[in-house]
N, C-alpha and C positions, 0 to 999 in steps of 0.2 A: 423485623427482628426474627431470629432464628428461632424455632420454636426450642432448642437445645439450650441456649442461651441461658444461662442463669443469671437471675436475677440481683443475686446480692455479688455476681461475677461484674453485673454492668456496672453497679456503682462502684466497686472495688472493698467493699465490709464483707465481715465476714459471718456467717450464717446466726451468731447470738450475739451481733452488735444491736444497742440499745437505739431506743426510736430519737437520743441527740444524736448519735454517731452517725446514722440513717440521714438525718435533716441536715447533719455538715459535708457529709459528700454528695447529696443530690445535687444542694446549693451550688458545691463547688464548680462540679459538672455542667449543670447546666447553663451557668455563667458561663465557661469556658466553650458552650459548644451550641451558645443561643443563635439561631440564623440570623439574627441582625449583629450579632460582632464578628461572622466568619463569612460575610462578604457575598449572603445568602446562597454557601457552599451547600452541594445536595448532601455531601457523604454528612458534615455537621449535620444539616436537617436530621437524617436520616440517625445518627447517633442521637442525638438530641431528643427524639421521639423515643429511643430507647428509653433514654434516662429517665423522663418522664414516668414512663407505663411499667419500668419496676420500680421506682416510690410508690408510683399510684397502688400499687399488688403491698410491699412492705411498707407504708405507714398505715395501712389499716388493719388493726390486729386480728378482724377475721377473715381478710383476705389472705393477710399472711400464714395466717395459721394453716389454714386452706393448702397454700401453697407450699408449707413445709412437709405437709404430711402426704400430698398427690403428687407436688410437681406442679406444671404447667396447666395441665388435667383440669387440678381442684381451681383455675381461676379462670379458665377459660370456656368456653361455650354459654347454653342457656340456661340461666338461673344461676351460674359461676360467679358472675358479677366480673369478669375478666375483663380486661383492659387493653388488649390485642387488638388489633387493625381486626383478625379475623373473628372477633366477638362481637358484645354488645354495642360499641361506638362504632363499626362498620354501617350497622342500621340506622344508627343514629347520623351518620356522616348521611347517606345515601337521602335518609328523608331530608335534610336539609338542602341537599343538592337540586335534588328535584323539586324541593319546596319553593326554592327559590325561581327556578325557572318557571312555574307554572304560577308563579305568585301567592303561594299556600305555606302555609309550613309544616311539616308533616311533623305524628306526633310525637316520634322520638327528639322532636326539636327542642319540644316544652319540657325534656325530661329532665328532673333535677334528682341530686340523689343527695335531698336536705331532710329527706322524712326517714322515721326508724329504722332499724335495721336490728336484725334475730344477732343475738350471742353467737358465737359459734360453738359448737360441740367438741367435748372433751372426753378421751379417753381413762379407765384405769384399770390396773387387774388386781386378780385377787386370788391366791392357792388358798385349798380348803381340805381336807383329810375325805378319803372315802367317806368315815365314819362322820363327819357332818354334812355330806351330801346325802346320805343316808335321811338321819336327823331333822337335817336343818341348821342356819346359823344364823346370826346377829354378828356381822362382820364390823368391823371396823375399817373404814376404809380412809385413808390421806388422801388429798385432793387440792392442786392448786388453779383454782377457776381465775381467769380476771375478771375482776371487778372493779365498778364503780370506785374511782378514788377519792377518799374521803374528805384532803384538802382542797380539792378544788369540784366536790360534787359532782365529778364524773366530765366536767366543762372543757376540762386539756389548757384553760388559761391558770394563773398564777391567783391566788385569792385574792379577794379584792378587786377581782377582773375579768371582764367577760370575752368569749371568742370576738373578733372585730367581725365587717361587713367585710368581702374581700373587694379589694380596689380592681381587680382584674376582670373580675367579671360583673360586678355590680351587685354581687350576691345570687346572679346567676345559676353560680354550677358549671358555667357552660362560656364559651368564647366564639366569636366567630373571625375564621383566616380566610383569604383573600387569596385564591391561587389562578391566574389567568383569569376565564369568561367567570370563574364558579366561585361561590363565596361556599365556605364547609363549616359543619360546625361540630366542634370537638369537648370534651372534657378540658374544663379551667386544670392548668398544671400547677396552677399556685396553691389553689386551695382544695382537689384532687375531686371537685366537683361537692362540695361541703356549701360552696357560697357563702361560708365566712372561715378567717386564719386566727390561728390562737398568735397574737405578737408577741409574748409574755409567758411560755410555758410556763403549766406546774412543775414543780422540781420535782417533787415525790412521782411522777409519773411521765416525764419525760415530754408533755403535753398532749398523750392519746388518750388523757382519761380515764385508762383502766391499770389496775395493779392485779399481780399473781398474785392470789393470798392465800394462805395456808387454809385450809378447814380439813377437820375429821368428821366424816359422817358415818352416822351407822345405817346397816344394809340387810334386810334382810331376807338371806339366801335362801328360799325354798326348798324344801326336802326333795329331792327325785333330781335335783339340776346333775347335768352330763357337763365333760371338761367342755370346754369352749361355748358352754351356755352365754347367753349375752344378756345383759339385763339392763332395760332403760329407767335411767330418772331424769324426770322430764324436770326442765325448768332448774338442774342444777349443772349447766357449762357454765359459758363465760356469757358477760354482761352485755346487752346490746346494746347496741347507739342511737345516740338523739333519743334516748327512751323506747328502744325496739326489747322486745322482750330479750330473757335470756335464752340462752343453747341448753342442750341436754347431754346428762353423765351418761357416759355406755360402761358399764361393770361385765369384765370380762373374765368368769372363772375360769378357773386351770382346778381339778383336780390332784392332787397326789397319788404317785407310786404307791400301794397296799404289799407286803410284803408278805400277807396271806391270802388275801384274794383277786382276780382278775376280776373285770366286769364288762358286761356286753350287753349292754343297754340296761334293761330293768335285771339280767340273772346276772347271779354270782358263778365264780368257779373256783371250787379250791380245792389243796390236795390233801390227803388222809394216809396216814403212815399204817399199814395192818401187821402187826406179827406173823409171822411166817407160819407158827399155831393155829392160828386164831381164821385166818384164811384157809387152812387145810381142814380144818375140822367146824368153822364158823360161829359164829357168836355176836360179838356188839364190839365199837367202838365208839368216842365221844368224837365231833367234828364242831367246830367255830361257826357261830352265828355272827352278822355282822353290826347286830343290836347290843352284841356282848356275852349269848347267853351260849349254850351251850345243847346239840342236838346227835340225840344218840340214833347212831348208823349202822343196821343190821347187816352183818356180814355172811352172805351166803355159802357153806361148806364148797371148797374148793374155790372160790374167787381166787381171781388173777387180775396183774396189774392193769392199768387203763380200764379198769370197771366202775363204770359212771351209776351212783346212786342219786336218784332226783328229790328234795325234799321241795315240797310244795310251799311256795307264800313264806319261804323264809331270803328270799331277795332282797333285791334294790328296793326304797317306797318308788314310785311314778311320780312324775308333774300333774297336780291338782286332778287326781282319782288316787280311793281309798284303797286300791289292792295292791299288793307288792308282786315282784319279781319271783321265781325260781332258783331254789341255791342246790348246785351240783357238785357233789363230792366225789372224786377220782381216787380211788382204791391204788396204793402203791404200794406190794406185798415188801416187806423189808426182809432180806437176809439174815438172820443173827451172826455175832461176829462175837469176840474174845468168847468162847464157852465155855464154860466150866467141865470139869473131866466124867462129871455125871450125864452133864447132857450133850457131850463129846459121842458118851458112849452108847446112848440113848439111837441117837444120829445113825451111829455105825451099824446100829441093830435093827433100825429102817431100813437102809442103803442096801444091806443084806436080804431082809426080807422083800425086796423090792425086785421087780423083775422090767424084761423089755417088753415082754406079752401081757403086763397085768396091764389095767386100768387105770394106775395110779397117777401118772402123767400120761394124758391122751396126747398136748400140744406136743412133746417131747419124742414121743411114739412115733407119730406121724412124720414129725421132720424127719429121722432118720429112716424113715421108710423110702420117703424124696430121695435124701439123700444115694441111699445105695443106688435106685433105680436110675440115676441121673450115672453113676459111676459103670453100673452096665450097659447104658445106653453109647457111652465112650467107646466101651472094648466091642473090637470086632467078634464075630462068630468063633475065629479059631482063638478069644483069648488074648488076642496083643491089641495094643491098645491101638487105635485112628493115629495116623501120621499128621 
């Protein structure tokens, strides 16, 4: 089988058909495409082996889950539990192969897969504001784990009734085919190597045993977490089989957009509006803390825009240590604008007293110093400008 091949492409369902819809096209299939009604045709074989190995992937809901969220990836190689010629029953084929000729059985022969099995893991996220990353929060978080179903105690038969022994394998797990000199031995297709078939599904469950069910849990998010923090809770995915423990929730924060401050790692940054006064002659302004509170920022006589003042230990808190981050306030001289006719005139009586040679604007001085030198660097000796 193609490793491109999708799986709910081979049985013909489509990717959030239920585990009946699953069980009446495999059926259908693999009646229609079983080697002893096609005349022990290779291309049927060869389909037929397909069909088998995506049930085998989508009737187990941690494998499928697996493979909804990797691909091919999440069911194949070691530890995948994949069902692939080139996974785990490759091995299992091989030691039986050689088991038999050498009169041994090797021991992926005796392998059955009737004992526990882990829940699988489940995803969620969660946005939180600066200001309770800062903090801290007690999140609430929705969650639908499958779980054990409560009509039929997680069994996948009808109440009142227990999984059968499968008649295919003897309660094996396991089958053995007959191909030329070599007897091989494969995963039972009937009962997907369980060694027993629910005949009588639970309704409420489709007969896999497990339902999505709603739960709210609360979370709580530690002060210092950064967007894309991950946070495990163990033992709350989805239910495991035959009595295999359960999976674990991964809580994935996202951060929010601050509208007044940026953050880079543990420091803050934000900007500060200064009076065009207030920066020419200096003094104080008030700047945002991001606890709430409020910290006053000494403006030094003549500052100019992009002037970074550092206030110590008023940052981000950190992950589990007691000292905070760095909050930097960027100085952004503001223009005045509609001015009244007193401080119109005020203006004019500066602009006056103001000269090119004083001190008053050194950065301004200086440019056009560039300036002109760049404009006689242009003109030639006699005065006309370079061609």
């Amino acid at each position: 089988m193609s490793a491109r091949t999708c799986y709910y492409e081979v049985l013909g369902c489509a990717r959030d058909a239920d585990g009946a819809t699953l069980k009446s096209a495999y059926r259908k299939m693999a009646m229609e495409f079983h080697p002893d009604r096609n005349g022990g045709s290779a291309e049927a074989e060869v389909k037929f082996k397909e069909v088998n190995e995506a049930y085998a992937v989508l009737s187990d809901p941690q494998k499928r889950a697996a493979y909804d969220r990797y691909g091919h990836e999440g069911v194949d190689g070691p530890g995948a539990g994949g069902a692939g010629p080139a996974g785990a029953d490759f091995a299992d084929i091989f030691d039986s192969v050689f088991g038999d000729i050498f009169g041994r059985a090797g021991a992926g022969a005796r392998r059955q897969r009737t004992g526990p099995a882990r829940g699988a893991d489940i995803r969620a996220d969660v946005e939180i504001t600066l200001e309770e990353a800062f903090a801290g929060k007690n999140a609430e978080v929705k969650v639908k784990p499958a779980l054990a179903c409560e009509d039929c105690n997680g069994t996948g038969a009808a109440p009142g009734t227990e999984p059968e022994t499968c008649p295919a394998c003897n309660g094996q797990g396991r089958v053995r085919i007959q191909q030329g000199f070599f007897t091989m031995e494969r995963t039972c297709p009937r009962c997907g190597g369980q060694g027993k078939y629910v005949a009588d599904p639970c309704v409420s469950c489709d007969g896999v045993g497990l339902v999505r069910t709603p739960r709210t849990l609360s979370v709580a998010i530690p002060a210092g977490v950064e967007d894309g923090t991950r946070i495990r809770l163990a033992g709350e995915g989805d239910s495991g089989l035959r009595g295999g423990p359960r999976g674990d929730l991964y809580l994935f924060v996202s951060v929010a957009h601050h509208e007044l401050f940026e953050r880079d790692g543990a420091d803050l940054y934000c900007r500060a509006y200064v009076p065009m006064a207030t920066a020419a002659l200096g003094g104080s302004i008030e700047a945002p803390t991001i606890d709430g509170g409020k910290e006053c920022i000494d403006v030094a006589a003549g500052a100019q825009t992009g002037k970074q003042v550092r206030v110590r230990g008023k940052g981000m808190s950190q992950l589990r240590a007691p000292v905070r981050g760095d909050l930097y306030v960027e100085l952004f001289v503001e223009t005045p604008r509609r001015l009244t006719p007193e401080q119109r005139e005020l203006l004019e009586k500066f602009r006056e007293l103001s000269c090119e040679d004083c001190d008053c604007h050194p950065e301004a001085t200086g440019f056009v110093s560039k300036v002109k030198q760049f404009w006689d660097n242009l003109s030639s000796p006699d005065g006309r400008p370079h061609a």
